[in-house]
C-alpha positions as CSV (number, residue, x, y, z in Angstrom):
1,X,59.3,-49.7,95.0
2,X,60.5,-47.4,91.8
3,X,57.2,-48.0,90.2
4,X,55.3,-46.1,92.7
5,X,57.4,-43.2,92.5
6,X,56.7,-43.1,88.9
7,X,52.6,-42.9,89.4
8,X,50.7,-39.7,90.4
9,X,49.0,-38.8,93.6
10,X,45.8,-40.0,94.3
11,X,44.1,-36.6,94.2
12,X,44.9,-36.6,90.3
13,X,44.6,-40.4,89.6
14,X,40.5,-39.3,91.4
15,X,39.7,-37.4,88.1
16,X,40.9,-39.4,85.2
17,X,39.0,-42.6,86.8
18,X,35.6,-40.0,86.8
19,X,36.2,-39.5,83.1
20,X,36.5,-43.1,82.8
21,X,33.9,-44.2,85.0
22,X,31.2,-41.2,83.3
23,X,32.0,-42.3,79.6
24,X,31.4,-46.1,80.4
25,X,28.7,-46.3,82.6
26,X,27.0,-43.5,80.6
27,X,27.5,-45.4,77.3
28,X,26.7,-49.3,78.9
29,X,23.6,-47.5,80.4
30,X,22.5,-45.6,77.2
31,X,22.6,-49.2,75.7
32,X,20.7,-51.0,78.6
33,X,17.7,-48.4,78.3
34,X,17.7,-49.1,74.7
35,X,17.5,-52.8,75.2
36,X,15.1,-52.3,77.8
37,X,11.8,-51.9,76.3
38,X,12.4,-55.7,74.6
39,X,13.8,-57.4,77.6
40,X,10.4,-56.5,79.4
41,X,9.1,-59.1,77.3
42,X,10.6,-61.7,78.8
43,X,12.1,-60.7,81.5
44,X,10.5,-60.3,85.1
45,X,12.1,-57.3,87.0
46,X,14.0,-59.1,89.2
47,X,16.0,-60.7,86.1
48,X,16.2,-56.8,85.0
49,X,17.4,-55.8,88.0
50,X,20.5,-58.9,88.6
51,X,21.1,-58.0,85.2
52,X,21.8,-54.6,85.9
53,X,23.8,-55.9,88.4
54,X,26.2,-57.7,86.2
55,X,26.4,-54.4,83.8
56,X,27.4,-52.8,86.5
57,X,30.4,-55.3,88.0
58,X,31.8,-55.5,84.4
59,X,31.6,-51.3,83.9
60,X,33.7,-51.1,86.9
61,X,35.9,-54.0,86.4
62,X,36.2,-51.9,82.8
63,X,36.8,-48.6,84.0
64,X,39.8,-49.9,85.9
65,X,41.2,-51.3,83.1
66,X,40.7,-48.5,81.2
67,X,42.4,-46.4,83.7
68,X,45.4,-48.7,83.8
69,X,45.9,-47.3,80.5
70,X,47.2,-43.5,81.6
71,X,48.9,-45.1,84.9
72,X,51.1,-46.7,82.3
73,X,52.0,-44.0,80.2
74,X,52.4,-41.8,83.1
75,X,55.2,-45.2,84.7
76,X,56.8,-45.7,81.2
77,X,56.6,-41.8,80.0
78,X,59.2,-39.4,81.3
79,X,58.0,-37.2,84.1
80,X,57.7,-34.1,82.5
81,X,55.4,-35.5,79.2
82,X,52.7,-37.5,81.1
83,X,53.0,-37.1,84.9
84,X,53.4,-33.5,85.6
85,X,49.9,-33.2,83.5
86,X,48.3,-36.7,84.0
87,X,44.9,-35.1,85.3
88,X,44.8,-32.9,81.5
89,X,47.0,-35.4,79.4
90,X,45.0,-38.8,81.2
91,X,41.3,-37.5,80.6
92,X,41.9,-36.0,77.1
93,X,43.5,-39.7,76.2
94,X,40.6,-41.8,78.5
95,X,38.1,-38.8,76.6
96,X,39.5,-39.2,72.9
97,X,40.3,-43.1,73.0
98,X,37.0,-44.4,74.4
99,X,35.1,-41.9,72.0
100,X,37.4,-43.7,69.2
101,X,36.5,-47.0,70.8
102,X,32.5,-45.8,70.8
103,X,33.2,-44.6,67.1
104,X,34.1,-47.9,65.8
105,X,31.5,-49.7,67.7
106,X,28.7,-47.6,66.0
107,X,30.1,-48.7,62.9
108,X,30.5,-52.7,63.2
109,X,27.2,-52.7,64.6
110,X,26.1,-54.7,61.5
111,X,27.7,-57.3,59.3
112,X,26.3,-56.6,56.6
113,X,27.8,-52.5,56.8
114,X,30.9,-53.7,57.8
115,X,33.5,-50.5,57.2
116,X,36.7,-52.4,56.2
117,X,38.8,-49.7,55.9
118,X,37.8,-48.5,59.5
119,X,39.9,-51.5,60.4
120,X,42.9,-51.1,58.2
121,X,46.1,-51.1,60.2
122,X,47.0,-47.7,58.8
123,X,44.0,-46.2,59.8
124,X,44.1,-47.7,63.2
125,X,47.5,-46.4,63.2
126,X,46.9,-42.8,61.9
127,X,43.7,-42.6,64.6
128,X,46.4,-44.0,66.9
129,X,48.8,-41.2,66.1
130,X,46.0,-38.4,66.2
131,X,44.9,-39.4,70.2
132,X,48.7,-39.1,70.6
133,X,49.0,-35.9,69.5
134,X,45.8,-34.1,70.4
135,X,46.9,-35.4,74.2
136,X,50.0,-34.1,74.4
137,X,49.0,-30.8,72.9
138,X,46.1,-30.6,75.0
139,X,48.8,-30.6,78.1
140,X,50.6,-27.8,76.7
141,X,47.8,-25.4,75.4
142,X,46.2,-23.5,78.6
143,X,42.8,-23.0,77.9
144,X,42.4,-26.7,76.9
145,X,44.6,-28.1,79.9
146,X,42.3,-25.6,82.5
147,X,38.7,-27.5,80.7
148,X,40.0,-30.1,80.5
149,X,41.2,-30.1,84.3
150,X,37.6,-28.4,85.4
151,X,36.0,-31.0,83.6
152,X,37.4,-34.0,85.2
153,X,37.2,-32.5,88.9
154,X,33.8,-31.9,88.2
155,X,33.0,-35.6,87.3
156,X,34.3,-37.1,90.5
157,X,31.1,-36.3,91.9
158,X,29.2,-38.8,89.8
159,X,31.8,-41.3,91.4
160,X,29.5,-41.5,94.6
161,X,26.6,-42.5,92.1
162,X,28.5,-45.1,90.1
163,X,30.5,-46.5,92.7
164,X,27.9,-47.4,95.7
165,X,25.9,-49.2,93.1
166,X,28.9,-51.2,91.4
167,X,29.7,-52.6,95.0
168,X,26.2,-53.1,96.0
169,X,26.2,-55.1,92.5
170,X,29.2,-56.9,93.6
171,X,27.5,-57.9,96.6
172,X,24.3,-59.3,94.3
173,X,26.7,-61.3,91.5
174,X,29.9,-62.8,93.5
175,X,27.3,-65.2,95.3
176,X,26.0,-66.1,91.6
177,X,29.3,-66.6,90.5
178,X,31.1,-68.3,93.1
């Protein structure tokens, strides 16, 4: 098919889903160790553990998603702009849009500090407009591209952390759920 011809190799696809997989799973387990403490309470570790489980089976089913996102651009995107830098161009856009996405959930924690103008459609738009650009400049200026590039070959090592325990908690929640 076309489409195929329009996606990257594997060997640069491996490094964009590490920045995606290290940003998630870091953040979701930052959280669970927070929530931790009061789940003790109530929970046996068993319950903690299946849990766990279920964090995990979502984080990869989101990291996936999440990568979907620069597989896209790099389809739609003429070859030049996306593909021929997806490894720089796809973790500076995974890197910058979930820190956007971990930005605004800081901030709506609360009802009561609800930050309307966080959610104004300009602002949305202007952030928007800012990953954009910072994305495509950081495939055209060396020194950031090179980082950038280290960076993301680096974290494909924490992808034989992350990934053994998502399918072994695949393997504890598809019985529960089916």
């Amino acid at each position: 098919m076309a489409i195929f011809n329009h996606l990257p190799s594997f060997r640069q696809i491996t490094p964009v889903y590490a920045v995606c997989v290290i940003m998630i799973y870091t953040w979701t387990t930052l959280w669970f160790f927070w929530s931790l403490p009061s789940w003790l309470f109530y929970l046996n570790l068993g319950e903690v553990i299946v849990l766990y489980a279920y964090i995990s089976v979502i984080n990869l089913l989101e990291s996936l998603l999440v990568l979907c996102v620069p597989l896209g651009l790099s389809v739609v995107l003429p070859q030049k702009w996306f593909r021929d830098s997806f490894v720089s161009r796809g973790a500076s856009l995974v890197i910058l849009g979930l820190g956007y996405a971990m930005f605004l959930a800081l901030q709506l924690r609360t009802s009561e500090a609800y930050p309307g103008a966080l959610l104004k459609v300009w602002s949305i738009a202007l952030a928007v407009g800012a990953i954009f650009l910072l994305v495509f400049m950081a495939g055209k200026t060396p020194l950031v591209k090179k980082v950038i590039e280290v960076i993301a070959q680096q974290a494909t090592i924490l992808l034989f952390v992350y990934l053994p325990i998502s399918l072994i908690s695949l393997f504890i929640v598809l019985p529960r759920v089916l």
